[in-house]
N, C-alpha and C positions, 0 to 999 in steps of 0.2 A: 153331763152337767157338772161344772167344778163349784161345789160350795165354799173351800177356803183351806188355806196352806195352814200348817201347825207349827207358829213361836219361830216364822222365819227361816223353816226346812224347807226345804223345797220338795214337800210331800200334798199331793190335793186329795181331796176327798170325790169321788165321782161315784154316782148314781146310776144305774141303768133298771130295765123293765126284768119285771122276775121272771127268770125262766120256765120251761114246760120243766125240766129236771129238776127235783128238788134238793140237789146234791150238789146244784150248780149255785156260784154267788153272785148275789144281785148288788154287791157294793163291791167298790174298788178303793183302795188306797194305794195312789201314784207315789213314789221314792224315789229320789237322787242317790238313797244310800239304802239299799236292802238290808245288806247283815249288822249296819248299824239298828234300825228300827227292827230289825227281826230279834234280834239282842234286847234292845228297852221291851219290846212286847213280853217278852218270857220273862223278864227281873221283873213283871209290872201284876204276871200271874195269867196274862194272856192262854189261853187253850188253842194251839195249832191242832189243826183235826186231819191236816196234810202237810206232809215237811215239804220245805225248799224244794225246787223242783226247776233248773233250767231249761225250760220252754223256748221256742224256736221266738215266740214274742217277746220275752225277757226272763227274767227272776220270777220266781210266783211262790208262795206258801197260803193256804186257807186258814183263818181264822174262825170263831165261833164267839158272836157276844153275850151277855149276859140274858136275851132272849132268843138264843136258839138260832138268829141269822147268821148267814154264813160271809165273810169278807176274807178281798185276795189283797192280800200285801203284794203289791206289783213294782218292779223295777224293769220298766222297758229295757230294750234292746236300742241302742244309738239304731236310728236310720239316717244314712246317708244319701243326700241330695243330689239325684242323678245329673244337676245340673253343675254341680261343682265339680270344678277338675284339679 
């Protein structure tokens, strides 16, 4: 589920069902630009609880908010369209 892009970045906010792990995050934030908003997150006081980390699905760092959820700053990986040549 996409709630809504932040001030015109091409960042969504996405929801999913909370996992059996409790170490796992049940919120997503989508980026166009990772180490830009990875950057505003720490000048803003953001607590990363897992650094950057290139994953086979994109860019990823965990965040933690002010109650204790945990959120993945995600920066997909381009997939390209088996049907373009």
């Amino acid at each position: 589920m996409i709630l809504g892009n932040m001030r015109g970045m091409k960042t969504d906010l996405r929801l999913a069902l909370t996992p059996v792990d409790p170490l796992c995050s049940s919120f997503f934030f989508y980026t166009d630009d990772f180490w830009r908003d990875y950057k505003l997150y720490n000048e803003r006081g953001i607590v990363f609880v897992r650094p950057p980390k290139d994953e086979s699905f994109g860019m990823v760092a965990v965040f933690k908010d002010l109650y204790g959820n945990l959120w993945d700053l995600v920066k997909p990986k381009q997939i390209e369209n088996a049907t373009d040549n």
